[in-house]
VMD Tcl script that draws the C-alpha trace (Angstrom):
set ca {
  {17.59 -23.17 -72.64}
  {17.98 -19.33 -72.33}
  {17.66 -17.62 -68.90}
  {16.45 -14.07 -69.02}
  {16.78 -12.30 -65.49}
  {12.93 -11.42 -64.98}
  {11.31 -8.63 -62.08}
  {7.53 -7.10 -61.79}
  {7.79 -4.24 -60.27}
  {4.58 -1.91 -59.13}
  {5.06 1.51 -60.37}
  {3.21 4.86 -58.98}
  {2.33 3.45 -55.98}
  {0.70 4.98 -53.07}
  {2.66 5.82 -50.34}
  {2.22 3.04 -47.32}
  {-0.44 1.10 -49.31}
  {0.81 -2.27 -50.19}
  {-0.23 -3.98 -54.11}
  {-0.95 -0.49 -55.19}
  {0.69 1.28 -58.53}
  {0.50 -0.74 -61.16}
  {2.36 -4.16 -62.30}
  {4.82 -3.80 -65.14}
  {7.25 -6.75 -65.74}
  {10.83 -6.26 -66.90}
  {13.17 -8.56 -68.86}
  {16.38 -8.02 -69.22}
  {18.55 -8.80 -72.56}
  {22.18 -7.82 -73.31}
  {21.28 -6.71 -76.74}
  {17.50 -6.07 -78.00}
  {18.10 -8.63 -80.91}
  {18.79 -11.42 -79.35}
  {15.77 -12.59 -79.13}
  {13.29 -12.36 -81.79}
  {10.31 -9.46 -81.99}
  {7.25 -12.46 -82.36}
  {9.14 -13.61 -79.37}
  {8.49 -10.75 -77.25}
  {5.14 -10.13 -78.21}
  {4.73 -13.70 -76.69}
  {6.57 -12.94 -73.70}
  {4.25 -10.16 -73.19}
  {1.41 -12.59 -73.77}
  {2.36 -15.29 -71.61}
  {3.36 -12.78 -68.58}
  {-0.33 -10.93 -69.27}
  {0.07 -8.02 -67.31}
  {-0.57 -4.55 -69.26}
  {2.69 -3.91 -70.16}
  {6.52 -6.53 -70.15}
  {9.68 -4.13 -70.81}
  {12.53 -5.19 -72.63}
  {16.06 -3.46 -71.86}
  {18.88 -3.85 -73.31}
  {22.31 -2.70 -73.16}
  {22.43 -1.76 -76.93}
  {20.38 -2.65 -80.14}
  {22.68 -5.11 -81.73}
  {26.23 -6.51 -80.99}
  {27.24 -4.46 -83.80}
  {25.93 -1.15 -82.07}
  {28.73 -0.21 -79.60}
  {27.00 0.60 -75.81}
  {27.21 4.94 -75.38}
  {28.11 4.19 -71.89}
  {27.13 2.59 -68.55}
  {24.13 4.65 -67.60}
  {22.55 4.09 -71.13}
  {20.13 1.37 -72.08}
  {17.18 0.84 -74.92}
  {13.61 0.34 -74.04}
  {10.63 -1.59 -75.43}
  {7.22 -2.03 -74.67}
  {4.60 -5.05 -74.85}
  {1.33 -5.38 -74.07}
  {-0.38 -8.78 -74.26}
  {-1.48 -8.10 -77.96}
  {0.81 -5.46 -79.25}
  {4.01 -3.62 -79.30}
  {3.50 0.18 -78.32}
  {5.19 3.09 -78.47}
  {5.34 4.77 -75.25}
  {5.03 3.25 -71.48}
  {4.91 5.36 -68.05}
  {4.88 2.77 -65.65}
  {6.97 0.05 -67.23}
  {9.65 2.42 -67.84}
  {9.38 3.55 -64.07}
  {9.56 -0.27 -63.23}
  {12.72 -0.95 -65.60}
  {14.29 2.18 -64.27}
  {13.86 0.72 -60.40}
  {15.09 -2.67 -61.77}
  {18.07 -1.18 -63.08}
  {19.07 1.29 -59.80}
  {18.26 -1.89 -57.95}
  {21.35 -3.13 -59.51}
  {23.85 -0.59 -58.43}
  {25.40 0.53 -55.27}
  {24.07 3.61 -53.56}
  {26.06 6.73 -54.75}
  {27.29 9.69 -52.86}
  {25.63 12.20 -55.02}
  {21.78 12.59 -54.17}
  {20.72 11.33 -57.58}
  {21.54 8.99 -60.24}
  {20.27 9.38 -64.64}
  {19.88 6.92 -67.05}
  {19.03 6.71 -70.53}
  {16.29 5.21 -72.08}
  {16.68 5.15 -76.03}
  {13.38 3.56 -77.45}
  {12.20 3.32 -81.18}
  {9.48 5.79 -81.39}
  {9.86 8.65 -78.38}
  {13.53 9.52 -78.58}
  {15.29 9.50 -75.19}
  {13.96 9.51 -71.96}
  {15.51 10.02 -68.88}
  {14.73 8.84 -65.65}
  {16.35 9.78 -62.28}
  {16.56 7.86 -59.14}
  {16.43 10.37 -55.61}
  {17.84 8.35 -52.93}
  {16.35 10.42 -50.09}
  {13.30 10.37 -51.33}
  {13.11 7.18 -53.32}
  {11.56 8.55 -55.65}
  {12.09 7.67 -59.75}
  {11.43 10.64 -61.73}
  {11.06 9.86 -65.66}
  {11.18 12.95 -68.60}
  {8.46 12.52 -70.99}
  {6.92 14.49 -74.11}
  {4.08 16.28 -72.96}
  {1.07 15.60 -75.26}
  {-1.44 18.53 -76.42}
  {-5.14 18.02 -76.18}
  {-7.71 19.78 -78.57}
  {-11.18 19.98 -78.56}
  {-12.81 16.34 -80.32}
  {-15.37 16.82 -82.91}
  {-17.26 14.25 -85.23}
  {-14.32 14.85 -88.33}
  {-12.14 12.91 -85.99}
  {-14.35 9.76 -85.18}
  {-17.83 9.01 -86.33}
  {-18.48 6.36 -84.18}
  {-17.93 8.92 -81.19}
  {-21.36 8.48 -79.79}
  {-21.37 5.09 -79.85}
  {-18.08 5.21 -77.66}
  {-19.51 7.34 -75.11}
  {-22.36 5.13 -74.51}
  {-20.64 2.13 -73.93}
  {-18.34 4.24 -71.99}
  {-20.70 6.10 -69.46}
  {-23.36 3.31 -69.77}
  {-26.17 4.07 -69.49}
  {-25.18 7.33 -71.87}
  {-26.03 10.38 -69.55}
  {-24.44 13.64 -71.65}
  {-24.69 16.28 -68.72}
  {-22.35 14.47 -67.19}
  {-19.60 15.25 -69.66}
  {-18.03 18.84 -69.41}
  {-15.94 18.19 -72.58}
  {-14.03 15.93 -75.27}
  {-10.85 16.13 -76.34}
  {-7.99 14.09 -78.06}
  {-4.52 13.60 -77.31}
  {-3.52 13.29 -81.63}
  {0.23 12.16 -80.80}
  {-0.87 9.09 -78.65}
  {-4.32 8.30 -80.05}
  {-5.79 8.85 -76.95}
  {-9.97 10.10 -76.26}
  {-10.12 12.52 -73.69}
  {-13.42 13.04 -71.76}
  {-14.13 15.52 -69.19}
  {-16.45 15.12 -66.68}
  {-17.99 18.24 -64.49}
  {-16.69 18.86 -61.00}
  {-19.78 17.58 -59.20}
  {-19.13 13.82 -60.35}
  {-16.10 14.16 -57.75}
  {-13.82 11.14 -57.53}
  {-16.91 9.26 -56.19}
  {-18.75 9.47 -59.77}
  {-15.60 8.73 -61.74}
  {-15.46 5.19 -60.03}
  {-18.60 4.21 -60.72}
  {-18.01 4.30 -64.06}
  {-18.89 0.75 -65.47}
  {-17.84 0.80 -69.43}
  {-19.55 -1.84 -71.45}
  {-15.59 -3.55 -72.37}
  {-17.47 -5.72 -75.00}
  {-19.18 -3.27 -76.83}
  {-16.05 -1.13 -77.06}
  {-13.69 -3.52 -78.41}
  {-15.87 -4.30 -81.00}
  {-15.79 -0.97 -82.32}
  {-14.10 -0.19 -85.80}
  {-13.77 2.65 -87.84}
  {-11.09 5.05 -88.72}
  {-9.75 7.45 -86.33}
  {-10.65 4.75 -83.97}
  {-8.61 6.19 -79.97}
  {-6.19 3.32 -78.95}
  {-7.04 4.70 -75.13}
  {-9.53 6.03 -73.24}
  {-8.98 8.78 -70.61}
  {-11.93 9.94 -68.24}
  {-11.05 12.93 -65.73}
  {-12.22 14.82 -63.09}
  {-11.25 17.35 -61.09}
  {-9.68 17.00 -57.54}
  {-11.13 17.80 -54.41}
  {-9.47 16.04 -51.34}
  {-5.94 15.36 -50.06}
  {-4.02 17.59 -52.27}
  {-4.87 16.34 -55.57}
  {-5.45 18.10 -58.10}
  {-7.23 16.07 -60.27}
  {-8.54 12.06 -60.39}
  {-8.50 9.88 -64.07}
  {-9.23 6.41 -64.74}
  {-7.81 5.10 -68.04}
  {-9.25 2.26 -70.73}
  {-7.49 0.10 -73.42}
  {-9.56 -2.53 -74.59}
  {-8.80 -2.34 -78.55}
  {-5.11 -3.22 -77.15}
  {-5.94 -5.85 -74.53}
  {-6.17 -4.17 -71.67}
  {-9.89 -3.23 -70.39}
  {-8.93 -0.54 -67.42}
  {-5.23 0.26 -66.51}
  {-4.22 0.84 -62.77}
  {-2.06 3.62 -63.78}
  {-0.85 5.25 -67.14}
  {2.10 7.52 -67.20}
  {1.10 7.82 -71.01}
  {-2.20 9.58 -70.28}
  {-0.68 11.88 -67.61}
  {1.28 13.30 -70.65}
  {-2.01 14.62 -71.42}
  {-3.34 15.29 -68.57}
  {-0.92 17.43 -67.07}
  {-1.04 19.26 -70.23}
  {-4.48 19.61 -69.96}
  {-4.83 20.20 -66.40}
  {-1.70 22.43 -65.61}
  {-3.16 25.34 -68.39}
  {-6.75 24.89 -66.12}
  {-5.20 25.27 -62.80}
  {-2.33 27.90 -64.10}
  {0.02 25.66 -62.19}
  {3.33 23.66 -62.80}
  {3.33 21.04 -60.74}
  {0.54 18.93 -59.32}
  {-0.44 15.73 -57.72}
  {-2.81 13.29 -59.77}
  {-4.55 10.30 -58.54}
  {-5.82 7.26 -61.11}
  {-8.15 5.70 -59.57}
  {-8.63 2.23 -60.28}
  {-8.82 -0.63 -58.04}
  {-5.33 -0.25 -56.87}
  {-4.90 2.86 -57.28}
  {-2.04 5.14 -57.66}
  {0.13 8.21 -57.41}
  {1.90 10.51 -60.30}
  {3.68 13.41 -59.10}
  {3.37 15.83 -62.67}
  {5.87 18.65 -62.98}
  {6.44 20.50 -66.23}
  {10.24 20.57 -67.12}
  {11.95 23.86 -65.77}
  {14.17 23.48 -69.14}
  {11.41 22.50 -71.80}
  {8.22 23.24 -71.33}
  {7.54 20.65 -73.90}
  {8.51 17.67 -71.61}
  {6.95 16.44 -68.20}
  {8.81 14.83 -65.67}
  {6.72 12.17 -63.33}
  {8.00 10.81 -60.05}
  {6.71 8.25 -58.21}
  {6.87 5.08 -56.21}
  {7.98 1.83 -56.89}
  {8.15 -1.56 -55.24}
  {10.01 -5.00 -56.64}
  {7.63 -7.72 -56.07}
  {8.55 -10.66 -57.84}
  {12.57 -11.17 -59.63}
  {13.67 -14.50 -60.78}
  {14.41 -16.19 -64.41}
  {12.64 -16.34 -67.44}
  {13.31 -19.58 -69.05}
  {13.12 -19.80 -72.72}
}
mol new
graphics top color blue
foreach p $ca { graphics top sphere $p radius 0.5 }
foreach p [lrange $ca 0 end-1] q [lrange $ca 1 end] { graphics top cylinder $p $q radius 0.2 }
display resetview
């Protein structure tokens, strides 16, 4: 039997507000290949949370480690493997600093190297406690029938029953496969929750083009944020997630060019709820750095 030192960590979470963020659990593996890919994906199945990282020290044995600060990074959800995870990779990062003593310098980087994103970085302040984690920010352009035909259908089980004047516009995020949908100021954060998407008649959707993820926005009006999302996965197992760093690589594209501003405070607003801090990079202007919160809940052994 093979123990694999195990946490679930809640990522994003709001400040002073216990079981908020969202739950991301973390395995962790001296090499990636050690245990098999099916494996994983059942890992990820059997833990059933949105999304179970795997780090590693290195790929293979054969694959010498660059040094102590660098790791690789996978993501699972219950059904698939994907290619790029906000929260998870906050949780692995906490997992990970959680492991080390407290430094003298104010903060600590590691390195993330993960199949499909390149390297990401994420850095632990020890005043603050905050984790901040370097991502690619993803473009949004306007969404128009060439890219899905079955758009319609989508936004009626999404904003059921289908009222169009509350939608101020549709996008897509291309890079992640993500629909982007607007809605006008006036729907507040108070309209964006009572959303109630029909989750059966979206996953049985099909058709080319089909969006992996669903982003609805709206923009802020209370306590400093800037603007409020809630996000929806059911073609990949997950019906609503509490909070997606993924999609805030969109939005803070999106929303930083409407507010002219660089950095600003988002809210997702699910039933927990949670926090993202959004700056773009002072250094690449292509890459967004997201702090937030994170809190170890459960750490033991998995036991295969």
């Amino acid at each position: 039997m093979t123990a694999i030192p195990f946490s679930i960590v809640d990522a994003f979470c709001i400040p002073d507000k216990s079981f908020s963020g969202n739950q991301a659990a973390v395995c962790l593996l001296t090499f990636d290949d050690e245990i098999p890919d099916d494996t994983k994906q059942k890992i990820g199945g059997e833990i059933n949370l949105s999304e179970t990282a795997f780090v590693a020290q290195s790929w293979s044995k054969s694959i010498p480690r660059k040094s102590e600060y660098d790791y690789t990074l996978r993501w699972f959800t219950p059904t698939d493997e994907i290619e790029l995870c906000g929260h998870a990779t906050l949780a692995s990062a906490r997992v990970l600093f959680d492991r080390m003593e407290v430094p003298v310098d104010r903060e600590t980087t590691i390195n993330f190297e993960t199949k499909y994103k390149g390297v990401l970085r994420a850095t632990m302040n020890w005043e603050t406690r905050r984790i901040g984690i370097n991502f690619p920010l993803t473009p949004v352009t306007p969404y128009t029938e060439q890219h899905f035909s079955l758009l319609p259908k989508l936004l009626e089980y999404l904003l059921e029953p289908l009222d169009v004047s509350r939608i101020h516009s549709v996008h897509y995020a291309a890079s992640t496969k993500y629909l982007f949908v607007r809605l006008y100021d006036e729907n507040g954060e108070k309209g964006l929750l009572e959303l109630k998407p029909n989750f059966s008649g979206l996953s049985t959707l099909k058709g080319e083009g089909l969006p992996l993820g669903i982003i609805v926005t709206v923009k802020g009006n209370t306590d400093g944020v800037q603007f409020y999302s809630r996000f929806f996965a059911p073609s990949l197992g997950v019906a609503e997630d509490p909070v997606t760093g993924s999609a805030h690589c969109a939005l803070t594209s999106y929303w930083s060019a409407e507010f002219g501003l660089t950095k600003l405070l988002a809210k997702q607003s699910s039933k927990r709820g949670g926090h993202v801090y959004c700056e773009i990079d002072k250094s690449d202007s292509d890459r967004v750095v997201f702090q937030g919160l994170t809190t170890p809940v459960v750490k033991g052994e998995l036991l295969l």
